[in-house]
N, C-alpha and C positions, 0 to 999 in steps of 0.2 A: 898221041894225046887222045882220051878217053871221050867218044862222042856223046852227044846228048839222042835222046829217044823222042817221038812226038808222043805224047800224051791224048789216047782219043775220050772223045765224048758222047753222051746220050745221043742220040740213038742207036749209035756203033753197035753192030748186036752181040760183040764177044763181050761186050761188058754184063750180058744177060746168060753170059753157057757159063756150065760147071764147069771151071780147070782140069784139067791134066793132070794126075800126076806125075813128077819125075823121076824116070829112073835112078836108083840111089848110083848106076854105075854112069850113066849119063852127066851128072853132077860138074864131074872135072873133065869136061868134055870143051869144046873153042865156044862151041853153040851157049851155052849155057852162060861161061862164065863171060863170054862179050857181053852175053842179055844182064847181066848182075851188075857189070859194071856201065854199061849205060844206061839202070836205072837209078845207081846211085846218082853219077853226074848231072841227070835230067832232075832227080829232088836237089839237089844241091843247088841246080837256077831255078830254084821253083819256090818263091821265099815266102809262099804261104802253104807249104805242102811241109806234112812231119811223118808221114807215112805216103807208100806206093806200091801198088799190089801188079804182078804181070800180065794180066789182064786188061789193065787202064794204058798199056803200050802196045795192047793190040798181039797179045802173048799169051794163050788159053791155058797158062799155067801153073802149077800151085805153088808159087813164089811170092814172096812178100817182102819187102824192107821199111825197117822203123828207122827213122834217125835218131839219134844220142840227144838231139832237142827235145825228144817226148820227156826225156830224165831232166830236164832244166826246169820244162815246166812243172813238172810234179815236185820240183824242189821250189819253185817261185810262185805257185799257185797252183797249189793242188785240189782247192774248193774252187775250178771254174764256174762261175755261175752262168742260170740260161741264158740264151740270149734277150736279150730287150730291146723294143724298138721305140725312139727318140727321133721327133722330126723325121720321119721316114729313113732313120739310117739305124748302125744298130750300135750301140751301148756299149765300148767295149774298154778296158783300161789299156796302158800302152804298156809293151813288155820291158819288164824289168832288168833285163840280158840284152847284150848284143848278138848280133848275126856273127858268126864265123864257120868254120870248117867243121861240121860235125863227122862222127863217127855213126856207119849204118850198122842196122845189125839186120842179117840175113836170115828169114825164115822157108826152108822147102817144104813141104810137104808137111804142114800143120796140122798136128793133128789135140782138138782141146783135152783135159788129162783134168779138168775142175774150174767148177765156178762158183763164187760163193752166190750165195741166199741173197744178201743183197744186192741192191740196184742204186744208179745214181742217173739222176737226167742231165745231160748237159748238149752243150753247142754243140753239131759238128757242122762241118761241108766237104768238099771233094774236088779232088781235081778236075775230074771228068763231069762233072754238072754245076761248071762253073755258075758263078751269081745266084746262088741259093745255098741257105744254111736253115737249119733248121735244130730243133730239140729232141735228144734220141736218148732213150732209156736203155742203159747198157748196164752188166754185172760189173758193179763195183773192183772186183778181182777176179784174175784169170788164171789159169796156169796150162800151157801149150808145149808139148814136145815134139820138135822139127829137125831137120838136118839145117846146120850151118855150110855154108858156098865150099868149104873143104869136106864136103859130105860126113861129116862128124853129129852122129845125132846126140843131141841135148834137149834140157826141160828146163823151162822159164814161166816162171810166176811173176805176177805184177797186179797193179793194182791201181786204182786214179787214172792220173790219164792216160798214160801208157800202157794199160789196161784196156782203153776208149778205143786207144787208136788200133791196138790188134787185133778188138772186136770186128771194126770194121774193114780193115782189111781183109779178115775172115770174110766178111760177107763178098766181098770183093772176091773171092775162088768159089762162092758160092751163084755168084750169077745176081745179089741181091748190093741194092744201093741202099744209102742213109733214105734219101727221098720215102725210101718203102717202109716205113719205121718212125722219120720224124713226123713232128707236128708243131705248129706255130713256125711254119715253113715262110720265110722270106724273101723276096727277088731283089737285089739288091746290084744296083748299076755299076759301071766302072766310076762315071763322072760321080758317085756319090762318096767314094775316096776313101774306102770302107775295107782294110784288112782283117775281117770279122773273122769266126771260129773255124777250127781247120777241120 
């Protein structure tokens, strides 16, 4: 059975070093592909998380996984709007999907290949600096070519949110948090009952 990873937080200081790159032969190696598989499991209990960079598990490495969720919501709300704050909580509508078993997709060794001219601002937050979300100006569309966890290199363009979210993963092997970038940044309690932007 497929363990779960601890997920660290700000102040951790590998969330601040550049990654590693990985060897393309190291790839299919026990090391690598246990660390892939309990980052998937660890997003999988993690039901406010749609991305997880290697990094954020205490892994200075330039890995990343989106889950198959990022495509649900770019098909159920692809105009995320910013965040809002109402009675001290934040503004959010309830998602239109249910929770289940998503499929992840694997990024090594990222590398960006185009970004359009536009930009969009929307919510994000993070695993690793829980209880704060904030508004971050990201390119509209992206297009990245990485290796997938079978060491097979591929190019993947996207756009909206799924675009959002592998911007910021990017930053995540860059040493760099949302924090550094939003604005209209919020602290936002557990007791306040607030599954706000991811």
């Amino acid at each position: 059975m497929p363990q779960t990873t601890t997920i660290i937080h700000i102040p951790n200081p590998t969330l601040r070093q550049t990654a590693k790159e990985v060897l393309v032969a190291d790839i299919s190696t026990s090391k690598i592909r246990k660390l892939i598989v309990e980052m998937k499991k660890t997003l999988q209990k993690t039901p406010d998380g749609v991305g997880l960079a290697a990094p954020q598990v205490d892994e200075s490495l330039q890995i990343f996984i989106v889950s198959e969720e990022a495509e649900e919501i770019d098909r159920t709300d692809p105009d995320r709007k910013r965040l809002k704050k109402k009675d001290g909580t934040l503004e959010r509508g309830e998602r239109p999907y249910e929770q289940r078993d998503w499929k992840y997709y694997v990024f090594i060794n990222p590398i960006v290949k185009n970004v359009s001219k536009s930009k969009v601002e929307g919510p994000e937050g993070c695993l690793s600096v829980p209880g704060k979300y904030g508004n971050v100006v990201r390119h509209e569309k992206i297009t990245v070519q990485a290796y997938d966890e079978n060491g097979k290199k591929f190019t993947r363009g996207t756009s909206h949110f799924f675009a959002r979210v592998m911007q910021h993963e990017l930053d995540h092997l860059k040493g760099t948090l949302f924090i550094d970038k939003a604005y209209d940044i919020l602290e936002i309690t557990k007791e306040a009952g607030n599954s706000a932007a991811r």
